[in-house]
C-alpha positions as CSV (number, residue, x, y, z in Angstrom):
1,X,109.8,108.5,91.2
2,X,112.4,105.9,91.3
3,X,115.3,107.9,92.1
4,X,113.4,109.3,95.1
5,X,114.1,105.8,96.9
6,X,117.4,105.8,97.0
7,X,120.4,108.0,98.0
8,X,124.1,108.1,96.6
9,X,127.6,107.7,99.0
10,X,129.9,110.3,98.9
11,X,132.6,107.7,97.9
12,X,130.9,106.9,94.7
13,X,129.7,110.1,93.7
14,X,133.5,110.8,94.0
15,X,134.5,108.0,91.7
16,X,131.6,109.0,89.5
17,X,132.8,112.3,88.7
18,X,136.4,112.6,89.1
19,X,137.1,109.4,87.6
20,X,140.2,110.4,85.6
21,X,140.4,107.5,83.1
22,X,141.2,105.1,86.2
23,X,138.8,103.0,86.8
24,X,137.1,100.8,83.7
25,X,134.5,99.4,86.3
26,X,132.6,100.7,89.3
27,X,131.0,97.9,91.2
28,X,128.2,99.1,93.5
29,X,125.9,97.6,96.2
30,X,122.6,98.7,97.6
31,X,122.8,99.1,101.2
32,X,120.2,100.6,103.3
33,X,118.9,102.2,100.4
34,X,121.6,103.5,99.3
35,X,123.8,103.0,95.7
36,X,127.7,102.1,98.1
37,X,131.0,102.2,95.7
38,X,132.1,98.5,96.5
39,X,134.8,98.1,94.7
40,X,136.5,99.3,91.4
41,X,138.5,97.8,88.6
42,X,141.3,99.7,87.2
43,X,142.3,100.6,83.4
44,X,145.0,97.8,82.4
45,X,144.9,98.1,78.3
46,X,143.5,94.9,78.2
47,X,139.6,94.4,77.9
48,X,139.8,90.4,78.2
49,X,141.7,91.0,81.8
50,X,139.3,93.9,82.9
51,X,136.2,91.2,82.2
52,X,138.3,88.3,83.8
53,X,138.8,89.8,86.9
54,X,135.1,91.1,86.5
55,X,133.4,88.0,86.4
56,X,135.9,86.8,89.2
57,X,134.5,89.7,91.8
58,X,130.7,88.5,91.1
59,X,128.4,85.7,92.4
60,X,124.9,84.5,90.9
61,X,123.8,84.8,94.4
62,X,124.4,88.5,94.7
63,X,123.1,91.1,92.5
64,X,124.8,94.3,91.6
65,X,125.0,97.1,89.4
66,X,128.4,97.9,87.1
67,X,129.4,101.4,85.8
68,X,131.3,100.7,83.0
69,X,133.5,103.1,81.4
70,X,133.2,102.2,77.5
71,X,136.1,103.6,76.0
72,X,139.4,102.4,76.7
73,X,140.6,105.9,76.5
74,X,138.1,106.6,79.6
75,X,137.0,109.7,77.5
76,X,133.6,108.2,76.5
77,X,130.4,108.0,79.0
78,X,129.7,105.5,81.1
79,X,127.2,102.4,80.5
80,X,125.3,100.8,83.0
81,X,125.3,97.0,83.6
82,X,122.6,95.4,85.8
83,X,123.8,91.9,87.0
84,X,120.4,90.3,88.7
85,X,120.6,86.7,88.6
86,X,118.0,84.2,88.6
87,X,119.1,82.6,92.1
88,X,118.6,85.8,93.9
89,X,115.9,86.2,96.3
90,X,112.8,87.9,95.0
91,X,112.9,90.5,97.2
92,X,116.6,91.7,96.3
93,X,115.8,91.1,92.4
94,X,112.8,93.8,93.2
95,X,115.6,96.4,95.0
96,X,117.9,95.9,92.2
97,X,115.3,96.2,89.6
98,X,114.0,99.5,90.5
99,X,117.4,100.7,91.9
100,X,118.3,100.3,87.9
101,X,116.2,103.1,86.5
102,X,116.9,105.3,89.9
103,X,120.7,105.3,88.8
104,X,120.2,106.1,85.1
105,X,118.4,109.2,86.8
106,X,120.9,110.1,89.0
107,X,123.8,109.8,86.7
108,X,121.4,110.5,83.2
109,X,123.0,107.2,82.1
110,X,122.0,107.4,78.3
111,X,122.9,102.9,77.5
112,X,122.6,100.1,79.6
113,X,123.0,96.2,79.1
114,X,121.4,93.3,81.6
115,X,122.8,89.9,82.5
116,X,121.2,87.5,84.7
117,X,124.2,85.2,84.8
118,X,128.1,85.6,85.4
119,X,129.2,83.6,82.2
120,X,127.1,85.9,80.2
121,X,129.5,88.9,80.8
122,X,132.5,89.2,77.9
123,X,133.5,92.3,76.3
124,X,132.0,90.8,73.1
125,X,129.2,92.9,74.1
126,X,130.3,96.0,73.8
127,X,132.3,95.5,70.4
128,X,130.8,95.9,67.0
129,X,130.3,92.2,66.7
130,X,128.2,92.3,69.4
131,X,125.1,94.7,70.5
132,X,127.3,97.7,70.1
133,X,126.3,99.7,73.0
134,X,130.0,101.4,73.8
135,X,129.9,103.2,70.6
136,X,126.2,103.9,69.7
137,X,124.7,104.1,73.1
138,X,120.3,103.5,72.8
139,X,118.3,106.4,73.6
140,X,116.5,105.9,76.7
141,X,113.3,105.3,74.2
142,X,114.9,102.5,72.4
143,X,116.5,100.7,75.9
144,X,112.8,100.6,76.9
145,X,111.4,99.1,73.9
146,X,114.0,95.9,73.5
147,X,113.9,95.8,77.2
148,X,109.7,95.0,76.7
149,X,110.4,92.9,74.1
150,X,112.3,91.0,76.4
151,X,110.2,91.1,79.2
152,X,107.2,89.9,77.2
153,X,108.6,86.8,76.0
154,X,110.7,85.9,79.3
155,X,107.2,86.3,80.7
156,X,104.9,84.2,78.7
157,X,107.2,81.1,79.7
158,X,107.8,81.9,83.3
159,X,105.0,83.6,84.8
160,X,102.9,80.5,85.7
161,X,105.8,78.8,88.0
162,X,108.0,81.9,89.7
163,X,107.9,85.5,90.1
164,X,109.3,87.3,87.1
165,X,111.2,90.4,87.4
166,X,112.0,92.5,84.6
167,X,114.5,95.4,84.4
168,X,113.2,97.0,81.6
169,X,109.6,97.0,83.1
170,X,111.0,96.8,86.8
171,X,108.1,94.7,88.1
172,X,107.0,91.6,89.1
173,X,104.5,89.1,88.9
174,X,103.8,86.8,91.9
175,X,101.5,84.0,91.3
176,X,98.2,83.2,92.8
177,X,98.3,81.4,96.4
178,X,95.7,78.9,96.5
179,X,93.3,80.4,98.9
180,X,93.7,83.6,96.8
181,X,92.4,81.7,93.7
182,X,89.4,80.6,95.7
183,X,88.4,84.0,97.5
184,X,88.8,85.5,93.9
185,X,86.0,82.6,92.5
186,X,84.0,83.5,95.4
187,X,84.3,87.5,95.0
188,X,81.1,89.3,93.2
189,X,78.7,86.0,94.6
190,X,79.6,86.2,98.6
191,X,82.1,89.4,98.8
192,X,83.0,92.9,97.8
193,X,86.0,93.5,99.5
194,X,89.3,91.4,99.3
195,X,92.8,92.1,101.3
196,X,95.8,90.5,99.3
197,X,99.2,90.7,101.1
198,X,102.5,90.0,99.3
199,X,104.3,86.5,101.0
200,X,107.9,87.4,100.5
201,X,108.9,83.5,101.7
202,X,106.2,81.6,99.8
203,X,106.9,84.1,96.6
204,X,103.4,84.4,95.9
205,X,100.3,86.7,96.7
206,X,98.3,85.4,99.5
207,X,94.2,86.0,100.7
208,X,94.0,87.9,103.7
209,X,90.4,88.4,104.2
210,X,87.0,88.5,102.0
211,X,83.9,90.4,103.5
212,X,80.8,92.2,102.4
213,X,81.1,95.7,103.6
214,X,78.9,98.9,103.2
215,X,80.8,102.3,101.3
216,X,80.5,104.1,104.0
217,X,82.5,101.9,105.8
218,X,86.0,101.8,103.2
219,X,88.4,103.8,105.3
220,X,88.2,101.7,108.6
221,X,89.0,98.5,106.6
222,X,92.2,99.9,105.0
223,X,95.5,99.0,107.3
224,X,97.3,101.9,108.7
225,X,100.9,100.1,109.0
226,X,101.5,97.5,106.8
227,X,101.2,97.9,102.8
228,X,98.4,96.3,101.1
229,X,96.0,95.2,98.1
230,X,93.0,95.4,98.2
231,X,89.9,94.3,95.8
232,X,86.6,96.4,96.1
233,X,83.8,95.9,93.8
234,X,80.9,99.1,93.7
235,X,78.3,97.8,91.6
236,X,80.3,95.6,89.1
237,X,82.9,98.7,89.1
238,X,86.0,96.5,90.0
239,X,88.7,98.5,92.1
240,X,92.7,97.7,92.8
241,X,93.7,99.6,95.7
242,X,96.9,99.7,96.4
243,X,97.7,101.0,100.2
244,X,101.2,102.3,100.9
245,X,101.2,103.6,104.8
246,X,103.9,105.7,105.8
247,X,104.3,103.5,108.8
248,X,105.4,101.5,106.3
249,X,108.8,100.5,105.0
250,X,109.7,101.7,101.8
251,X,111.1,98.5,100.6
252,X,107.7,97.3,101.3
253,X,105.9,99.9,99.2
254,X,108.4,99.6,96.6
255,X,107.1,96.4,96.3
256,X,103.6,96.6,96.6
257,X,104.5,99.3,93.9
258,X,106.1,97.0,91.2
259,X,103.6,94.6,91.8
260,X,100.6,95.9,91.2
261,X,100.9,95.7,87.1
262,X,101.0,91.8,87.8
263,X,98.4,91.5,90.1
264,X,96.2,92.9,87.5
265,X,97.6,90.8,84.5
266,X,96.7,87.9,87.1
267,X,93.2,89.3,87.6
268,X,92.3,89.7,84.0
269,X,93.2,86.6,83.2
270,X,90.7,84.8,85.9
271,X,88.2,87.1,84.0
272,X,88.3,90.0,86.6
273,X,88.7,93.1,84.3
274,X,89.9,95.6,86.7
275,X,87.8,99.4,86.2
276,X,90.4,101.5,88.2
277,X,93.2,101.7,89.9
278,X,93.6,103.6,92.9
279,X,96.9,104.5,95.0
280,X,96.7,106.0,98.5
281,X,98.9,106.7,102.2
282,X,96.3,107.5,104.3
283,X,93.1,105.1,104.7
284,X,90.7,108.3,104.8
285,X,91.8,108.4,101.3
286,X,89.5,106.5,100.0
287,X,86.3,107.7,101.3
288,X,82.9,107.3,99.3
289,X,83.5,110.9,97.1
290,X,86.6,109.8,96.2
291,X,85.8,106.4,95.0
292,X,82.7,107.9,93.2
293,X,85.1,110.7,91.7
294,X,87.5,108.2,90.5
295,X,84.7,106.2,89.1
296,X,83.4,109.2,87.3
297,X,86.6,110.2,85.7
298,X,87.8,107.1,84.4
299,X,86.6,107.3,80.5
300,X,87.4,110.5,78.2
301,X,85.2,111.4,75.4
302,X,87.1,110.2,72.2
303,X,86.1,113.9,71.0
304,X,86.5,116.4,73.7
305,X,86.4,120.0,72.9
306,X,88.5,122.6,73.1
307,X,89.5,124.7,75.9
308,X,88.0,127.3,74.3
309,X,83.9,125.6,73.6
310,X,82.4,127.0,76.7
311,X,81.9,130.7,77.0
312,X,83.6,132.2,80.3
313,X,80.3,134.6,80.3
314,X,77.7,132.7,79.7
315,X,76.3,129.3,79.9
316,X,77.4,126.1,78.2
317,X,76.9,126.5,74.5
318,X,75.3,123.1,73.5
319,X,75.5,124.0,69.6
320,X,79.3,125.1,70.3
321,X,79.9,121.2,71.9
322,X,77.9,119.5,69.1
323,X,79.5,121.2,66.2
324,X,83.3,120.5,67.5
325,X,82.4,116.8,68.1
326,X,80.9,116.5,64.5
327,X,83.8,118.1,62.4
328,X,86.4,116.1,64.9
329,X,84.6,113.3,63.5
330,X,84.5,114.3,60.4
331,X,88.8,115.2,60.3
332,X,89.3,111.5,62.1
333,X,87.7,109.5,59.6
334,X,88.0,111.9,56.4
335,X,91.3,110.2,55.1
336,X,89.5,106.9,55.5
337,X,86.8,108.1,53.7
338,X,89.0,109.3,50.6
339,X,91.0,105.7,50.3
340,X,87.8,104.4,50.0
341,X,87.7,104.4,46.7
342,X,88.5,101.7,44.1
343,X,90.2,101.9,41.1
344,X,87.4,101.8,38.9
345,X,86.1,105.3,40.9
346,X,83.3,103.2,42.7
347,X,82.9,104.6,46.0
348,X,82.3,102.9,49.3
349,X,79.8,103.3,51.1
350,X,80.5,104.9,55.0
351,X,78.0,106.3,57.7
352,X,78.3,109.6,58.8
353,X,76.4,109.8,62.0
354,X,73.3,112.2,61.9
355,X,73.0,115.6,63.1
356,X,71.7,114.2,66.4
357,X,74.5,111.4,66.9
358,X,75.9,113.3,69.9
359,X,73.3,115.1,71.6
């Protein structure tokens, strides 16, 4: 989980806790994978001078995350404000990102708010003639669905030209390199194995290697140090495996990890519909059983039966499975079946399979 990745100082857990009605603001920084108090802004009465002198403490060149206290009393809980501008690097976008839903965790942070540039932040915001989120804080359920929203229309416009982050989503989409783009034309025809590599500099995914190698064979192919992707195609059966070593850093898994949803947007949209997805540490992982396991498992009967359909003494009761699939039919589509008719009393005509539709 997200929280896992990072740790909390002793200085800000303090501040945190014991705040007192003191501070209105608690500016922190990620170091060394760790949420560090920075730097605090004191109650003064006025909001206007509290957002002044916040906007004054931050750069678009620096992200950082904002606990803000949302009553002027200091009796009321605290909101969190992620400040990731556009200008930052990728890379600390990515820490900031995921660091965002690790201190909601931590803290069980109930409203948050997101600005991507300084001159954004006012105290308008947190009024009732703006979003409102001091005194009606979201639910966790309705901060994720406006911050999708969000994310899938900043994404539609920007995902062609730069790597998008997205707090609400907390991953990013790198674009295509080049050579990628032509290894993936070439995969199926000359190829069943592909290893992509993140390019942290260039801001894109980049084409490692392309080769046509046996199942037997997937383990020795997988690195042991570095974090990876890698494309392997069993018999049409297109696999995304996604290789995080534990020789490996974690801010290098972290973002293999929120980049792996992109990769396969990128994927399907070159016509590569990806079958499974597989994570793994160790390159024995993915052996030949467990790629054919995986494969197996990947599509659940629309009408699975009970727990209870198969006798503990006895063999599997084929009449048992048959009958439970037939009525689950029959209670999926039976309120479809009574709209059905018209006003004049005319039914519609719909198939019910036949006895034998599921044997």
């Amino acid at each position: 989980m997200a929280h896992e990745l990072f740790s909390v100082s002793s200085e800000l857990k303090s501040a945190f806790e014991n705040n007192k009605s003191s501070n209105v603001f608690l500016i922190i920084e990620i170091k060394d994978e760790s949420f560090c108090l920075e730097g605090t802004i004191k109650f003064s009465g006025s909001e206007v001078r509290e957002f002044e002198q916040l906007r004054s403490t931050l750069s678009n060149h620096a992200p950082r995350l904002i606990l803000y206290k949302s009553k002027k009393t200091g009796e009321g809980p605290w909101t969190l404000i992620t400040f990731i501008p556009d200008e930052c690097p990728v890379q600390q976008r990515m820490v900031y990102s995921t660091g965002a839903t690790s201190i909601r965790e931590k803290f069980s942070l109930e409203s948050s708010v997101h600005f991507s540039d300084v001159s954004e932040i006012s105290s308008k915001i947190f009024t009732d003639s703006g979003a409102n989120y001091a005194d009606k804080p979201y639910s966790k359920r309705e901060i994720a669905i406006q911050e999708l929203d969000a994310a899938e229309e900043q994404a539609k416009f920007e995902r062609r030209t730069k790597p998008v982050p997205s707090s609400g989503l907390h991953f990013v989409t790198y674009p295509l390199s080049e050579g990628l783009k032509q290894a993936l034309q070439d995969f199926k025809r000359t190829s069943n194995w592909i290893e992509i590599a993140i390019d942290l500099k260039a801001g894109n995914l980049k084409h490692i290697v392309s080769k046509q190698i046996r199942h037997t064979e997937l383990p020795s192919h997988v690195n042991s140090t570095e974090a990876r992707f890698y494309l392997y195609n069993k018999q049409n059966d297109i696999i995304v495996v996604s290789a995080y070593p534990r020789g490996s850093s974690r801010k290098d898994n972290m973002c293999y990890s929120i980049s792996k949803a992109g990769l396969v947007d990128s994927l399907k949209e070159l016509g590569i519909v990806v079958t499974k997805k597989i994570e793994l540490e160790e390159p024995s992982e993915l052996s030949q059983t467990e790629v054919e396991t995986r494969l197996r498992n990947r599509a659940a009967s629309m009408f699975k039966p009970p727990d209870n359909a198969f006798s503990q003494s006895s063999s599997l009761d084929e009449n048992i499975i048959k009958n439970t699939a037939r009525n689950q039919y029959k209670q999926k589509f039976s309120p479809i079946i009574s709209s059905s008719q018209s006003s004049s009393g005319c039914k519609k005509s719909i198939p019910i399979p036949p006895p034998g539709a599921y044997e």
